[in-house]
C-alpha positions as CSV (number, residue, x, y, z in Angstrom):
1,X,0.0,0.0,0.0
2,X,1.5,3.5,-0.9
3,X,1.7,5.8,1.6
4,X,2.0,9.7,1.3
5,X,5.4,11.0,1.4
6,X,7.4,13.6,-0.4
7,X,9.3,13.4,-4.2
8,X,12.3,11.8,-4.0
9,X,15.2,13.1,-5.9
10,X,16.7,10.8,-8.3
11,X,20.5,11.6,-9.2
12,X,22.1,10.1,-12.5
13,X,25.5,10.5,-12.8
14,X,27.0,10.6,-16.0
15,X,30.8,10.8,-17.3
16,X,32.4,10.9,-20.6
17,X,32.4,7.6,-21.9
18,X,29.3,6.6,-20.2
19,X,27.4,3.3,-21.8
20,X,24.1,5.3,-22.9
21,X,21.4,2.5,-21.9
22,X,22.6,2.6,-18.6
23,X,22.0,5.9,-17.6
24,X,19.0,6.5,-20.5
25,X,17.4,3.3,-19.5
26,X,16.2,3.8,-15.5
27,X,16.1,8.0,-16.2
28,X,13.1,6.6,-18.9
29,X,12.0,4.1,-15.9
30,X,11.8,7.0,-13.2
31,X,10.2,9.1,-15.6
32,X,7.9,7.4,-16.5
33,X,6.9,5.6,-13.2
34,X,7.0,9.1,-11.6
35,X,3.2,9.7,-11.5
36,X,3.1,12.3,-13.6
37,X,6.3,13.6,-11.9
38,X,4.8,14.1,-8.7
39,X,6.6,10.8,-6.6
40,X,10.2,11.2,-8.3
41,X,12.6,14.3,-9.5
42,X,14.5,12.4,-12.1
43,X,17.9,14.7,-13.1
44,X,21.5,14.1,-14.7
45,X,24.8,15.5,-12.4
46,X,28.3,15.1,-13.4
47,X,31.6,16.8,-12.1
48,X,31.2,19.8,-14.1
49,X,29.2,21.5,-15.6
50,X,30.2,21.2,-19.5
51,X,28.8,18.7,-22.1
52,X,29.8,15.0,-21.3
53,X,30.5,12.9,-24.0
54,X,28.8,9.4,-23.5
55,X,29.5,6.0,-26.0
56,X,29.0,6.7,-29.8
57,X,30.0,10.5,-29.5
58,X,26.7,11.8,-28.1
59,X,26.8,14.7,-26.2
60,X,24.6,15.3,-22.9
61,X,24.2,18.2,-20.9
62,X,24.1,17.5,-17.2
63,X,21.4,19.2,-15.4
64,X,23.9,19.8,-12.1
65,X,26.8,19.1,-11.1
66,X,27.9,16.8,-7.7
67,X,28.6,20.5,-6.1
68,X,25.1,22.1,-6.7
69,X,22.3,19.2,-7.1
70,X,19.4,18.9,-5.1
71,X,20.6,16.3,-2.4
72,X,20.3,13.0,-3.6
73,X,17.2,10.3,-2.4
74,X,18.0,7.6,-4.8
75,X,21.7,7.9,-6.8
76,X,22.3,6.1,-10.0
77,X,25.8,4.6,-11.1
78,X,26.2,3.7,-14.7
79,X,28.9,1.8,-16.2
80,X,30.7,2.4,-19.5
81,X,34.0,2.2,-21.1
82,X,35.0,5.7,-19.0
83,X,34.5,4.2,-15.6
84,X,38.1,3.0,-15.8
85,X,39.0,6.2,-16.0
86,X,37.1,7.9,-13.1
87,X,37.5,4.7,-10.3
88,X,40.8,6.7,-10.0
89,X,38.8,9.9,-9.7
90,X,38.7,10.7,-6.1
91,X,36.6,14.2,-6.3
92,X,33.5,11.6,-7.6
93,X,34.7,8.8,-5.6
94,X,34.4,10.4,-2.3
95,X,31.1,12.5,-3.5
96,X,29.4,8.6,-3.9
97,X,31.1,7.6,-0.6
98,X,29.2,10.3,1.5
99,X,25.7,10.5,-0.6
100,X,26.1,6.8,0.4
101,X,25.7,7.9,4.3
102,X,22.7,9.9,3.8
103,X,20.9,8.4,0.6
104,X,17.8,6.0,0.4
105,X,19.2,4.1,-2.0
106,X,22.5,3.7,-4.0
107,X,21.9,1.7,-7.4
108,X,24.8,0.8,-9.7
109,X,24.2,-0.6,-13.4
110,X,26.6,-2.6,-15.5
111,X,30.0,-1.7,-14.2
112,X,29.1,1.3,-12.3
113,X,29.9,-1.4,-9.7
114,X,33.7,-0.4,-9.7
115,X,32.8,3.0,-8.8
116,X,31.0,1.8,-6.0
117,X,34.1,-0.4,-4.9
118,X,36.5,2.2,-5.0
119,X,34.1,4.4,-3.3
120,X,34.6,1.8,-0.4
121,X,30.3,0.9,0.1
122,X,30.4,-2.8,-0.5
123,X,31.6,-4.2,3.0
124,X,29.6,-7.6,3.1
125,X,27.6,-7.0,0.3
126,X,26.2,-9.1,-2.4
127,X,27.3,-7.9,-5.9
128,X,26.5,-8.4,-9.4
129,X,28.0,-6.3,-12.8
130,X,28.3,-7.0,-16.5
131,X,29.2,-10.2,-16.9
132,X,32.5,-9.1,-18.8
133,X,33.9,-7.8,-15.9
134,X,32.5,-9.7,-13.0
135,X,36.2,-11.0,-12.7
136,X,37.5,-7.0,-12.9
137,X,35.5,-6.5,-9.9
138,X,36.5,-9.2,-7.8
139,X,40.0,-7.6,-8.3
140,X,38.7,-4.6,-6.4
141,X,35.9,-5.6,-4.0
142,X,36.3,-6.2,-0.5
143,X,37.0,-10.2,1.0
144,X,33.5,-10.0,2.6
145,X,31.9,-9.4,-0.6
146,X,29.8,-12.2,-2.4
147,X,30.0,-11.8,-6.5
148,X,26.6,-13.0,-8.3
149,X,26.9,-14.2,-11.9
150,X,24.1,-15.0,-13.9
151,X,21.3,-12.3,-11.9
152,X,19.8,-9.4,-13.3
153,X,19.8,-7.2,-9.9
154,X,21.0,-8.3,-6.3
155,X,19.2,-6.2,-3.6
156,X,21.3,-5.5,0.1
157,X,18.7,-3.3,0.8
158,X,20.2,0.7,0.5
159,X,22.3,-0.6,-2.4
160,X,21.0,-2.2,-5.5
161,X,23.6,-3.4,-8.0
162,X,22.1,-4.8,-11.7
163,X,24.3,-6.6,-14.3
164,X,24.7,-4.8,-17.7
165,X,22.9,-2.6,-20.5
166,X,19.3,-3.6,-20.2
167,X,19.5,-5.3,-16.9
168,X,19.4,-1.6,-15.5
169,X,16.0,-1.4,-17.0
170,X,14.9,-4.6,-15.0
171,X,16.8,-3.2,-11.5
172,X,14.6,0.5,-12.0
173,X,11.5,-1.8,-12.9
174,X,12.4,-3.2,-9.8
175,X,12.7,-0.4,-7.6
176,X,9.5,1.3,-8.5
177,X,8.0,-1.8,-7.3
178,X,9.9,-1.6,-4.0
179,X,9.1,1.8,-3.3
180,X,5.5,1.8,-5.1
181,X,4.1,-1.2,-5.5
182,X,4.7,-3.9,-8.0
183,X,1.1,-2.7,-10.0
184,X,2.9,0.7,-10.0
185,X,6.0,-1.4,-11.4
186,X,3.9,-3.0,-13.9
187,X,2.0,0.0,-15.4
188,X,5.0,1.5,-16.0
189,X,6.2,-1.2,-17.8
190,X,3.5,-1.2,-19.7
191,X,3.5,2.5,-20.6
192,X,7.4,1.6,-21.6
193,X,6.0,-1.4,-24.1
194,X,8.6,-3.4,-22.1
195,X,8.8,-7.0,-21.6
196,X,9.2,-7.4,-17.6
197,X,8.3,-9.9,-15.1
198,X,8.5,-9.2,-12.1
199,X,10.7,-11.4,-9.9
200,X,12.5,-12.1,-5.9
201,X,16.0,-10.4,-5.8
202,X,18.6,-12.9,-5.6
């Protein structure tokens, strides 16, 4: 049963060299499962405030940047090619790190789950990334950390990690449900034209 509560801010982040489904895929699933806008404030923030360039050259404005959005509910890491890159980035690695202490939830698609590692939130946790680089993030995870292969989305509660592209699609799906209720999950599926069942969390 929903209950009445305020909007809850959704923060994307994006980087250059972002994989475009994962950040494009939940901001669609937010949006659209927002009732109308009224139950989530869906927005893009990046480290600065010029153009990113995601996969395939396409350029994105950020709507904020992680000095000036509206203080995160829900935060959103995406994977791509340019997470390599910005794992070593400690200005965006510490900003995830202490959203993480105040946050609702912390979601991570495809291998947006390295960010999380280096951003030290995965003590104990159960993980799951693109499953290309499931062995690149047992390089980096902590020992208590249990790797899942083969899931769409894990759920530890605060932090939601999904496996790659379109499984991001499945985990925001997902989390509408959680927050909303699953029929709230599946008419937004439905408005999407997309394919979902839903299912238990491993």
């Amino acid at each position: 049963m929903e209950t009445v509560q305020k909007k809850r801010n959704v923060a994307i982040l994006i980087y250059d060299n972002v994989e475009i489904l994962d950040f494009t895929g939940p901001y669609e699933v937010f949006l659209t499962g927002s009732n109308y806008g009224q139950d989530f404030h869906v927005y893009t923030v990046a480290e600065h405030n010029h153009p990113i360039t995601a996969l395939g050259n396409l350029s994105v404005n950020p709507a904020y940047t992680i000095h000036d959005c509206p203080k995160p509910d829900i935060i959103l890491i995406p994977g791509g090619r340019g997470v390599r890159q910005e794992m070593n980035n400690q200005v965006l690695t510490d900003w995830i790190h202490s959203c993480a202490d105040e946050a609702e939830l912390i979601l991570s698609v495809c291998t947006g789950a390295l960010l999380l590692a280096k951003a030290v939130v995965l003590e104990g946790m159960k993980l799951t990334t693109y499953h290309l680089a499931i062995e690149e993030l047992r390089q980096v995870v902590p020992a208590s950390a249990e790797i899942l292969d083969n899931v769409k989305y894990v759920d530890n509660g605060k932090i939601i990690m999904s496996a790659g592209v379109s499984a991001g699609i499945d985990m925001s799906l997902y989390v509408i449900g959680k927050l909303h209720g699953e029929e709230r999950a599946l008419k937004t599926a439905r408005l999407m034209e997309y394919d979902w069942t839903p299912r238990k969390h491993s």
